[in-house]
VEXTI-402387 format. One record per residue (C-alpha): x, y, z. Coordinates in Angstrom, 2 decimals, m for minus. Example, Ala and Ser with C-alpha at 12.3 -4.5 7.8 and 13.67 -1.06 7.14 Angstrom:
2
<<12.30 m4.50 7.80>> <<13.67 m1.06 7.14>> 
//
This chain:
385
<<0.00 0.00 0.00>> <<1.15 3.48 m0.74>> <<2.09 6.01 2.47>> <<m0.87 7.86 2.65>> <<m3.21 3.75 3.07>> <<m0.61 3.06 5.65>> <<m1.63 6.44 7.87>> <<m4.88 6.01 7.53>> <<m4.70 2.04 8.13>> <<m2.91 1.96 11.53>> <<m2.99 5.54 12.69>> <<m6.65 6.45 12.20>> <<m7.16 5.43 15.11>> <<m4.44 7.03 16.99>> <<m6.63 10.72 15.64>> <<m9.75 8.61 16.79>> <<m7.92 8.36 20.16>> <<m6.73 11.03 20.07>> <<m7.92 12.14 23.62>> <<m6.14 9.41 25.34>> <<m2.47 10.55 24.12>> <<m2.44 13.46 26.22>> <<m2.86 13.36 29.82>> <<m5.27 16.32 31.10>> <<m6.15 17.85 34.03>> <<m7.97 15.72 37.10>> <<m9.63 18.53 37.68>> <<m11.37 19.54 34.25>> <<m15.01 19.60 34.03>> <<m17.84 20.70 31.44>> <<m18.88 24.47 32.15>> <<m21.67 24.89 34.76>> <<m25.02 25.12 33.06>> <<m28.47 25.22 34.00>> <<m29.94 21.44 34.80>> <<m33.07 20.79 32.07>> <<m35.57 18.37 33.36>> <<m36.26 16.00 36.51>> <<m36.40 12.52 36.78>> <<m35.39 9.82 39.42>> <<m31.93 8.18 37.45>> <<m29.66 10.72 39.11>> <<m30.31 9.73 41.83>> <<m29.81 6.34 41.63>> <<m26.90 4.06 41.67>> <<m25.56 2.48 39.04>> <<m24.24 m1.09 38.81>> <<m23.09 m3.55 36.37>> <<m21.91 m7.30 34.57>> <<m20.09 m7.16 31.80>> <<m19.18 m10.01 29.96>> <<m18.50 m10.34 25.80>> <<m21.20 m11.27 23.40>> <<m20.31 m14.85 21.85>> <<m22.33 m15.01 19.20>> <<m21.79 m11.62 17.54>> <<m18.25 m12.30 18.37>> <<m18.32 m15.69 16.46>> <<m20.68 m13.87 13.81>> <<m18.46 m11.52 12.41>> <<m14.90 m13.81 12.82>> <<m16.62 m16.38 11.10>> <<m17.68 m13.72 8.36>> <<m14.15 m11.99 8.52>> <<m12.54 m15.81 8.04>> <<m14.77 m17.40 4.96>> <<m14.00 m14.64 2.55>> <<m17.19 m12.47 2.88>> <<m15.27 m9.23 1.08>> <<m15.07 m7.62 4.97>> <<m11.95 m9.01 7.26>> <<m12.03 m5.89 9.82>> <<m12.15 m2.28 10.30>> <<m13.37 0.37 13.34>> <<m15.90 2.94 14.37>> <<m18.72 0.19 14.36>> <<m21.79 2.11 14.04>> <<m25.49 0.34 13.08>> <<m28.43 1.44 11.82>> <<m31.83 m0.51 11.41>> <<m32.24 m0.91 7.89>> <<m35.42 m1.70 5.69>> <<m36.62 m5.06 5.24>> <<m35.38 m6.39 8.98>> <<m31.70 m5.68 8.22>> <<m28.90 m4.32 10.14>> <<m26.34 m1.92 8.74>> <<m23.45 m2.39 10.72>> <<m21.10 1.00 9.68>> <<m17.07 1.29 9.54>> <<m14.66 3.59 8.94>> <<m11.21 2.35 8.01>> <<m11.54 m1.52 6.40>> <<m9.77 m4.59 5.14>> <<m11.28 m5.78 2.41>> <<m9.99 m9.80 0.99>> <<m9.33 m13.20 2.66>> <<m7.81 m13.92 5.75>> <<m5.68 m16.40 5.84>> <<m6.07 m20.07 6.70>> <<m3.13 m19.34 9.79>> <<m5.44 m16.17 10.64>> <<m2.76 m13.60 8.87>> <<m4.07 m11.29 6.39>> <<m2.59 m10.78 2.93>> <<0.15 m8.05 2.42>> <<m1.69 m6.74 m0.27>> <<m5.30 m6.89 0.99>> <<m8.17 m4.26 m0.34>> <<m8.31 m1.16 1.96>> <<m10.97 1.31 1.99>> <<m11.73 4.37 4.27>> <<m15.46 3.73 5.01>> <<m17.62 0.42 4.58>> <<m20.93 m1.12 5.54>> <<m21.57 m4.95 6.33>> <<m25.02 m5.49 6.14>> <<m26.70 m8.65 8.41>> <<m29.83 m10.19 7.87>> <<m31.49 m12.95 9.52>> <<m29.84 m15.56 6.90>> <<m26.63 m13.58 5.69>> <<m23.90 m10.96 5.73>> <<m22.72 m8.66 2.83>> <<m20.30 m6.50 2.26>> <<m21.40 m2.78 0.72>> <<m18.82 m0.45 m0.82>> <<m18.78 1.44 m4.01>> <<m16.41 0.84 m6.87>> <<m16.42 m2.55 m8.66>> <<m15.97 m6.39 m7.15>> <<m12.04 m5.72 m9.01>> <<m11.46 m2.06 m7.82>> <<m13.56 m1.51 m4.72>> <<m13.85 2.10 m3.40>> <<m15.05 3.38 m0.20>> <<m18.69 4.12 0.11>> <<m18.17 7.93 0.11>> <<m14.70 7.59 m1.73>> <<m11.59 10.02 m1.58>> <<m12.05 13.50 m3.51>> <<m9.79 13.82 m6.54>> <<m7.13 15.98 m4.41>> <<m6.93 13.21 m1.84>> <<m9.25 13.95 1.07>> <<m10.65 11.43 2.63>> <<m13.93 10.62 5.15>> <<m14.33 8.64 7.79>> <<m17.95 8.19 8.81>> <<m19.81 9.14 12.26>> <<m23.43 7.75 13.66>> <<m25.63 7.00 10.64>> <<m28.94 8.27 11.42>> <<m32.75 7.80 9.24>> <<m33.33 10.22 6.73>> <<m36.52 11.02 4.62>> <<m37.77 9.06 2.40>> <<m36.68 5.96 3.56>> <<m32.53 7.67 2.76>> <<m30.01 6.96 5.50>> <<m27.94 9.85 6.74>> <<m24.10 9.78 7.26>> <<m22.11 12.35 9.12>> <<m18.29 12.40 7.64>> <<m15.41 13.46 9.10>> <<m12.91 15.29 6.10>> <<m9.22 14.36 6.49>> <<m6.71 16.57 4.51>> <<m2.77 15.92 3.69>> <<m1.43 19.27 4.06>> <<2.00 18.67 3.68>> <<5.03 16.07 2.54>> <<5.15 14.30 6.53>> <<3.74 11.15 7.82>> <<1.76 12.75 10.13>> <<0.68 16.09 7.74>> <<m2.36 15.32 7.77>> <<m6.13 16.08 9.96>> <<m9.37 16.77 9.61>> <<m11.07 19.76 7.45>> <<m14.10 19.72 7.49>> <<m17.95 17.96 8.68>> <<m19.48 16.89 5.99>> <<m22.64 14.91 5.18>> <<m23.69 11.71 3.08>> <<m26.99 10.89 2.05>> <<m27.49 6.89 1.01>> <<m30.60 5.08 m0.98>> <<m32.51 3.18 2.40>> <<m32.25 0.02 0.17>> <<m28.86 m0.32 m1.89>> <<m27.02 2.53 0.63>> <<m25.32 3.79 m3.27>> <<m24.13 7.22 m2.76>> <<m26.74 9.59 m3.61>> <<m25.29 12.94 m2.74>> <<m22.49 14.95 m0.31>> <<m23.01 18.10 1.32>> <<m21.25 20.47 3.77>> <<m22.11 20.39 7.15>> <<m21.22 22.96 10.23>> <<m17.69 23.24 10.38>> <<m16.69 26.72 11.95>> <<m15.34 26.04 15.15>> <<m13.01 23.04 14.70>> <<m15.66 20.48 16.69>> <<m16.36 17.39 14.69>> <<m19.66 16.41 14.75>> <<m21.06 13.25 14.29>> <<m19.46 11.39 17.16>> <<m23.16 10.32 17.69>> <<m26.65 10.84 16.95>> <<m29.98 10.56 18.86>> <<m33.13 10.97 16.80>> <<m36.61 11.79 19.26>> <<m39.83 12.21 16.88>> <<m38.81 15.46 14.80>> <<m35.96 16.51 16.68>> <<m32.12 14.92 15.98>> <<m29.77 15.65 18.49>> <<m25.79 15.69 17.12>> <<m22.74 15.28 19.09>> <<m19.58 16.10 18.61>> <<m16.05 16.32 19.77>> <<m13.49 19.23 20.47>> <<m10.29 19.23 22.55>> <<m10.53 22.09 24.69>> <<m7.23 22.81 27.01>> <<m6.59 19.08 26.75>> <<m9.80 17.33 27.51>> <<m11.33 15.74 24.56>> <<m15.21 17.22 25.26>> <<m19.00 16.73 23.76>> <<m21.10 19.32 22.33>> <<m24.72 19.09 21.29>> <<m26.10 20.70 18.48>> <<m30.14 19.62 17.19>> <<m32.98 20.37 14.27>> <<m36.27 20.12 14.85>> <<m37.56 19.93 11.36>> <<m38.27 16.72 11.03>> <<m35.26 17.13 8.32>> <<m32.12 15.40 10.73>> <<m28.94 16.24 9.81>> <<m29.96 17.80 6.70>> <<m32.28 20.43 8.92>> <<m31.42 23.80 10.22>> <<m28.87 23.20 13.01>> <<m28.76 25.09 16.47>> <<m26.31 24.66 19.05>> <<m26.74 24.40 23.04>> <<m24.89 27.10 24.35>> <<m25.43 25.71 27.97>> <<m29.07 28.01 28.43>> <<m30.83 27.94 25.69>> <<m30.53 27.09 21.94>> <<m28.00 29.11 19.30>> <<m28.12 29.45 15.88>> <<m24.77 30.16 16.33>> <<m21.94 27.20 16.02>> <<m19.55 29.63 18.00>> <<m21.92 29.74 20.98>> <<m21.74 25.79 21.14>> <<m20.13 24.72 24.70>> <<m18.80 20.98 26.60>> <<m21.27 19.23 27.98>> <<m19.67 16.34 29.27>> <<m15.52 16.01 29.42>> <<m13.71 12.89 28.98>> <<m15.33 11.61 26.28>> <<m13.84 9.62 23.41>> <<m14.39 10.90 19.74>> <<m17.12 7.91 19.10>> <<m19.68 7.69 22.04>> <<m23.30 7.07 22.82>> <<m26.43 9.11 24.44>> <<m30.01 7.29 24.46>> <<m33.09 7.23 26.91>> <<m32.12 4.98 29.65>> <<m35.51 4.46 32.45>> <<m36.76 8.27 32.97>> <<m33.31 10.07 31.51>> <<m30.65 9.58 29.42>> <<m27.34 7.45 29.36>> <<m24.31 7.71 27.60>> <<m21.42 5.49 27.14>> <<m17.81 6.40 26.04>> <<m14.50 5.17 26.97>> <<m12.91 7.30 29.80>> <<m9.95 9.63 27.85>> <<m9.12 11.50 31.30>> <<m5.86 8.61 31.55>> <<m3.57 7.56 28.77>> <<m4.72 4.06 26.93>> <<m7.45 3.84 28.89>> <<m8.95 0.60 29.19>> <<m12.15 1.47 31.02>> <<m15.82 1.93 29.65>> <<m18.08 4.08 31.61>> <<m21.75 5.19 31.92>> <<m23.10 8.44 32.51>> <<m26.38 9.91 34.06>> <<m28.88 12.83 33.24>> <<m31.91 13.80 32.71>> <<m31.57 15.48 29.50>> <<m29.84 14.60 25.94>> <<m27.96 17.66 26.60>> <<m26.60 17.11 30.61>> <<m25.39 17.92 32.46>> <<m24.06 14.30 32.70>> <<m22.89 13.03 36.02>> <<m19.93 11.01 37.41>> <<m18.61 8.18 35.69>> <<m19.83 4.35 36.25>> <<m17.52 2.14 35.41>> <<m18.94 m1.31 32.93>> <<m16.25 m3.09 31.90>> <<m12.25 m2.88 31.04>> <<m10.85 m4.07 28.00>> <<m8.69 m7.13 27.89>> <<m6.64 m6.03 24.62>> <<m4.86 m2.80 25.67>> <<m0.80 m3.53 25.93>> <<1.79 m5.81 26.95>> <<m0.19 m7.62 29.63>> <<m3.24 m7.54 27.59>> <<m4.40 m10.49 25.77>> <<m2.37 m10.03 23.14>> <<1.03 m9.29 24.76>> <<1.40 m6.67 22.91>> <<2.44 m3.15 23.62>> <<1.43 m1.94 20.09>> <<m2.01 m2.52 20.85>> <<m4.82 m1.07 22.43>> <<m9.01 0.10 22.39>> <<m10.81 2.61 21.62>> <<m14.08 4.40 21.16>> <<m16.43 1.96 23.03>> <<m20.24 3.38 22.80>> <<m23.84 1.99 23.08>> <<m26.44 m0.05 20.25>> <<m29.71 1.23 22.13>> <<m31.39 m0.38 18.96>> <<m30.09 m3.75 20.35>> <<m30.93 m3.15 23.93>> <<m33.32 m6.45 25.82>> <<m34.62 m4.54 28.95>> <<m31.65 m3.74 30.98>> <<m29.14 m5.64 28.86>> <<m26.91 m3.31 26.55>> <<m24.69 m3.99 23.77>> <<m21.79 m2.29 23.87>> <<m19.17 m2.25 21.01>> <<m15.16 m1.34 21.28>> <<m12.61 m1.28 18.83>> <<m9.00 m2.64 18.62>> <<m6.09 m1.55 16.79>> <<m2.24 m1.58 17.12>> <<0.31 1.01 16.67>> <<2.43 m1.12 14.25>> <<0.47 m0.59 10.93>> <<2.76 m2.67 8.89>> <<3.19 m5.88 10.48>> <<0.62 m6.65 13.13>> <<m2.44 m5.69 11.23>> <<m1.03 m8.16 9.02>> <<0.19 m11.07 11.12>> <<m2.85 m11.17 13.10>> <<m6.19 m10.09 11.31>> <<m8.66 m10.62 14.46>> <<m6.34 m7.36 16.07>> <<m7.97 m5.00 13.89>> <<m11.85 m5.98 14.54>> <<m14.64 m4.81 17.01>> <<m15.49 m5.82 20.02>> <<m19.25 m7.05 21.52>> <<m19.81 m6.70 25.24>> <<m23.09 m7.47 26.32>> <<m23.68 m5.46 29.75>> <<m26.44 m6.09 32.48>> <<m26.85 m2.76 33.84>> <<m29.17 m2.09 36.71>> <<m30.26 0.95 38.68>> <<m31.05 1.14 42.24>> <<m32.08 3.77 45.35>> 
//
C-alpha cells in the first residue's frame, strides 16, 4: 500500500484516540449550566456485569474468516435498515481473505469507510467501486481527502444519513495530515449507493457526528473538540423533522444558538465515538474514559436530558486487549471508542461495542487479522435507590 493507506490504516485510530495521548487535568469539568428536566436516574446508583457477546463475536470472525469481502475495520456504528436488516457501519476496512493461519494478505483491499449489512440468513459486504477495484462508500475526492464516517442516522424518504469526518494531507510528513471539514452523506434506504455529499457545520473546529440521537422530529448531534486538553462533547439539534440535513442550532449551555460559536462541553472525557439514548426516565451515555492515557475502562453516565449535564462516571467493563499484559502481549495494541447499540438493547441488557487496533500498521495488522476488529460486550446494567 502506498504512504498515505498506511496512515490512515494503523494511525486512524491514533486521531480517533486522540484524547487518550495526552494526559489532562484531574480537575477539568464541562462548564456549569443550568440542569433541564427531573427525573429519578440521578439519583440512583448504578451497577453492572459485563461479559462479551459470543455469538456476535463468532458472527463476524466467522464472516471476517470465509472470505465475505469484509476481514475488519473500526468505528462500528449500526443502523436498522429496511426489510429487517442491520447496517453495521465502519470507517477504516480490510477488504480480501484472511488467511487459513489467521494472517491477512500483504496486499489486501483497503478502503476508508464500509458497511456490512446482516440479515437474519446472511452478511454482505457494501462499498462502491467494482468487485475488481472496490472504493469506499463515500470515496476520496480527486485531491486526496478522505472521510471517515460518524453515527448514521434515518433520513426522509426511507434515505439513510451519514455524518463524515474530512481528512486533509497538508504537507510532505507522515503525520501532515487532519481533519477539514464535517461533511454529510446521504445513502438510498435500500442499496445505501451514494446519492449525494453536502457540507455540514464546520466553523469552530468540533467534529460532529461522534453520535446521533433521533426523538420524533428533533435529531440531536454530538460532537467532539479538545478544549485545554480534555477531549469534550457538544450538542447541536434540528427540529424539522429534516435530521442532519435540517437547520442546526447549538446548546450554548441556556438555551438554543443558531450560532456554532456559541456551542459549549457538555460532558468532558469523552472519546471521539460515544453514545447518548433514553435509559428508564433520563438519558445514558457510554464512552470510553480519555481522562488517563490508553485507557482501558468503559463508563456510563447519568442525566436527565440529551444535553446534561451528565454526572460522574460508572464504570462497565475494562478491556482485555490494551498492551503488553493484555491479551495479546502486545504493547502496540490497544481500544478505543467503546459506545452503546440502544437499537439492540433487551430490557436492561446493553450492547456495547469497542474497537481494537495496534500502533504497528505494517506488520501486526497483518500477522494477526482478528487485532484489527470490534469488540461485543453485552452489559447487564441495573439501577437502584
Amino acid at each position: 500500500m502506498d504512504r498515505k493507506t498506511l496512515v490512515a490504516t494503523g494511525l486512524a485510530a491514533v486521531t480517533l484516540c486522540a484524547g487518550v495521548l495526552v494526559a489532562a487535568p484531574a480537575d477539568a469539568a464541562a462548564p456549569a449550566q443550568k440542569h433541564t428536566g427531573q427525573c429519578s436516574l440521578v439519583d440512583k446508583t448504578l451497577t453492572a456485569t459485563a461479559s462479551v457477546d459470543q455469538p456476535l463475536t463468532d458472527t463476524f470472525r466467522s464472516y471476517a474468516e470465509t472470505g465475505g469481502g469484509w476481514t475488519g475495520a473500526d468505528s462500528t456504528y449500526s443502523l436498522p435498515l429496511r426489510g429487517g436488516r442491520t447496517g453495521w457501519f465502519f470507517s477504516d476496512t480490510f477488504l480480501g481473505t484472511v488467511n487459513p493461519d489467521g494472517s491477512r494478505p500483504k496486499d489486501s483491499p483497503f478502503v476508508n469507510n464500509s458497511i456490512v449489512v446482516q440479515s437474519a440468513k446472511e452478511m454482505s459486504t457494501v462499498t462502491g467501486g467494482t468487485a475488481n477495484a472496490p472504493e469506499a462508500i463515500v470515496p476520496p475526492e480527486t485531491d486526496g481527502r478522505w472521510y471517515w464516517i460518524g453515527d448514521p442516522a434515518s433520513g426522509a424518504k426511507g434515505t439513510v444519513q451519514v455524518p463524515l469526518l474530512q481528512f486533509t494531507k497538508f504537507g510532505t510528513g507522515q503525520w501532515d495530515w487532519g481533519w477539514s471539514a464535517n461533511r454529510l452523506a446521504t445513502l438510498d434506504g435500500d442499496t445505501l449507493t451514494l446519492q449525494s455529499v453536502s457540507d455540514l457545520p464546520s466553523a469552530t473546529g468540533i467534529n460532529w457526528g461522534s453520535w446521533t440521537l433521533q426523538d420524533g422530529r428533533t435529531t440531536y448531534i454530538y460532537g467532539i473538540k479538545d478544549i485545554d486538553g480534555v477531549r469534550s462533547a457538544h450538542v447541536a439539534r434540528t427540529t424539522d423533522g429534516k435530521g442532519l440535513a435540517g437547520a442546526w442550532t447549538y446548546w450554548d449551555g441556556e438555551g438554543w444558538s443558531d450560532a456554532e460559536a456559541d456551542a459549549v462541553a457538555v460532558a468532558p472525557y469523552v472519546s471521539n465515538e460515544f453514545s447518548v439514548a433514553r435509559y428508564k426516565d433520563g438519558y445514558l451515555m457510554i464512552t470510553q474514559d480519555t481522562s488517563e492515557l490508553f485507557s482501558t475502562r468503559i463508563v456510563a453516565r447519568t442525566s436527565c436530558s440529551p444535553i446534561g449535564p451528565f454526572g460522574d462516571e460508572v464504570e462497565l467493563y475494562r478491556t482485555p486487549e490494551t498492551g503488553i499484559f493484555g491479551s495479546y502481549g502486545d504493547a502496540d495494541v490497544f481500544t478505543y471508542n467503546a459506545h452503546e447499540h440502544p437499537e439492540m438493547r433487551k430490557g436492561d441488557r446493553l450492547l456495547v461495542t469497542y474497537n481494537v487496533n495496534t500502533f504497528d500498521n505494517v506488520g501486526d495488522v497483518y500477522d494477526d487479522a482478528s487485532i484489527y476488529r470490534p469488540r461485543f460486550v453485552d452489559v447487564q446494567l441495573s439501577a437502584t435507590e
